[in-house]
C-alpha positions in Angstrom: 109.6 251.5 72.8 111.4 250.0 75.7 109.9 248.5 78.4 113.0 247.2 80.5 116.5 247.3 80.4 118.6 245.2 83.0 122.5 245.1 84.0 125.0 242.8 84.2 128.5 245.0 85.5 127.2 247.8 84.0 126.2 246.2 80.6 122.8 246.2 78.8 121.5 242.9 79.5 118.0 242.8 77.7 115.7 245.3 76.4 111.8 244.2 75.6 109.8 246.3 73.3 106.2 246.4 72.2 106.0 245.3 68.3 102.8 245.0 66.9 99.3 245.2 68.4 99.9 243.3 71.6 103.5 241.1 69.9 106.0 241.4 72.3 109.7 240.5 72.3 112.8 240.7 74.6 116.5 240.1 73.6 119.8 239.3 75.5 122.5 242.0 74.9 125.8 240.6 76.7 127.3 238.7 73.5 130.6 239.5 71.3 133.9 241.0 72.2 132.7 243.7 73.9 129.5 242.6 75.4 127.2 244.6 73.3 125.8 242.4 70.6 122.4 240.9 70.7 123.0 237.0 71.6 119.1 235.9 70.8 115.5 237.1 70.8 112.4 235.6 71.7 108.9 237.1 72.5 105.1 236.1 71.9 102.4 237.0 68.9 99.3 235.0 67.4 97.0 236.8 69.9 99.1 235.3 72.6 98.8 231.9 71.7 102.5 231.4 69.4 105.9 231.6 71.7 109.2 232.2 69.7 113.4 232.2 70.5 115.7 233.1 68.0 119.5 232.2 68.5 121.6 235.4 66.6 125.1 234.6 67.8 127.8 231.6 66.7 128.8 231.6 70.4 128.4 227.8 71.2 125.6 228.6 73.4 122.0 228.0 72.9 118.9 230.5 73.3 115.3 229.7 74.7 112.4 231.9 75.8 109.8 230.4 78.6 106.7 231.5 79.1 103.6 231.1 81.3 100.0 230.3 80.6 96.6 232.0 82.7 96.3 228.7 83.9 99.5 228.4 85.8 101.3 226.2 83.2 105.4 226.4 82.2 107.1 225.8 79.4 110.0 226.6 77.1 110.7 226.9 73.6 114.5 226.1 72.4 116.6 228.3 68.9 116.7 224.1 67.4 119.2 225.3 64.6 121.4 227.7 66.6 122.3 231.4 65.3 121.8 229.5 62.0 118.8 231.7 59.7 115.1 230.6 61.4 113.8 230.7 65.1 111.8 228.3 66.2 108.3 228.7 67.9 105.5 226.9 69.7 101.8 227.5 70.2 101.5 226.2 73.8 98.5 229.1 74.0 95.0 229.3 73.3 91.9 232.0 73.2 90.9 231.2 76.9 94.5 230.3 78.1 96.6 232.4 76.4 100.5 233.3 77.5 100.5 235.8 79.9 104.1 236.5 80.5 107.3 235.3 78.9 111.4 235.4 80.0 114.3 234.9 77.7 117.4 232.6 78.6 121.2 232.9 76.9 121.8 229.4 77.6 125.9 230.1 78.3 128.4 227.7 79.1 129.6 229.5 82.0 126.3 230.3 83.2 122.5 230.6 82.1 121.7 234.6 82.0 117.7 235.1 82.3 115.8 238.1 81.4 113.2 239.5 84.0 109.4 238.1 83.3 107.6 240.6 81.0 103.4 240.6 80.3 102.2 238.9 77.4 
C-alpha cells in the first residue's frame, strides 16, 4: 500500500509502503537509463528499534536511510557493500526510545536526492 510518492521532473522519486505489522520501508526510483529503476531501499522493523539501507543499483553512488529517535536523536545507516547482495542495518532504537521516523538518501554524484520523512 503506498503511502507517498514524490517527483523529480515528472518522475517517481520514492514510494514508502507498510510491510509487516508496523515494518516500514521507502525506496528511491530515479536510477537507470530511463529514470525508472529502484536505486536503493531502506526502512525500519524490530519493533522500531533495527534501521536498514539497501544499495540495488551499480551506479557509483551510495545509499543510506536516517532516521530519528522519540528522544530527538539523528543518525544514519550507510548500504557498506554497495548494490553488491546484503543491506546493512543498525539498532540505534530501543522499547522506550524507539525510531519514530526515517528518510532515505541516493547518495549521487551530482547531487544527494532525499526522500520526505515518513512515521516509524
Amino acid at each position: 500500500m503506498a503511502v507517498g510518492i514524490g517527483t523529480l521532473v515528472g518522475v517517481p522519486l520514492l514510494t514508502a509502503q507498510v510491510a509487516v505489522a508496523h515494518d516500514t520501508s521507502a525506496s528511491i526510483n530515479v536510477c537507470g537509463s530511463n529514470n525508472e529503476q529502484r536505486c536503493g531501499y531502506g526502512g525500519v522493523t524490530n519493533s522500531h528499534t533495527r534501521l536498514y539501507s539497501c544499495d540495488t543499483f551499480a551506479d557509483n553512488a551510495g545509499f543510506r536511510a536516517e532516521y530519528r529517535l522519540r528522544s530527538g536523536a539523528t543518525g544514519y545507516v550507510d548500504d557498506a557493500n554497495g548494490s553488491s547482495s546484503g543491506c546493512s542495518g543498525i539498532y540505534p532504537g530501543t522499547s522506550s526510545n524507539p525510531i519514530t521516523a526515517f528518510r532515505v538518501v541516493w547518495k549521487a554524484a551530482g547531487g544527494w536526492v532525499y526522500s520526505g520523512w515518513y512515521a516509524a
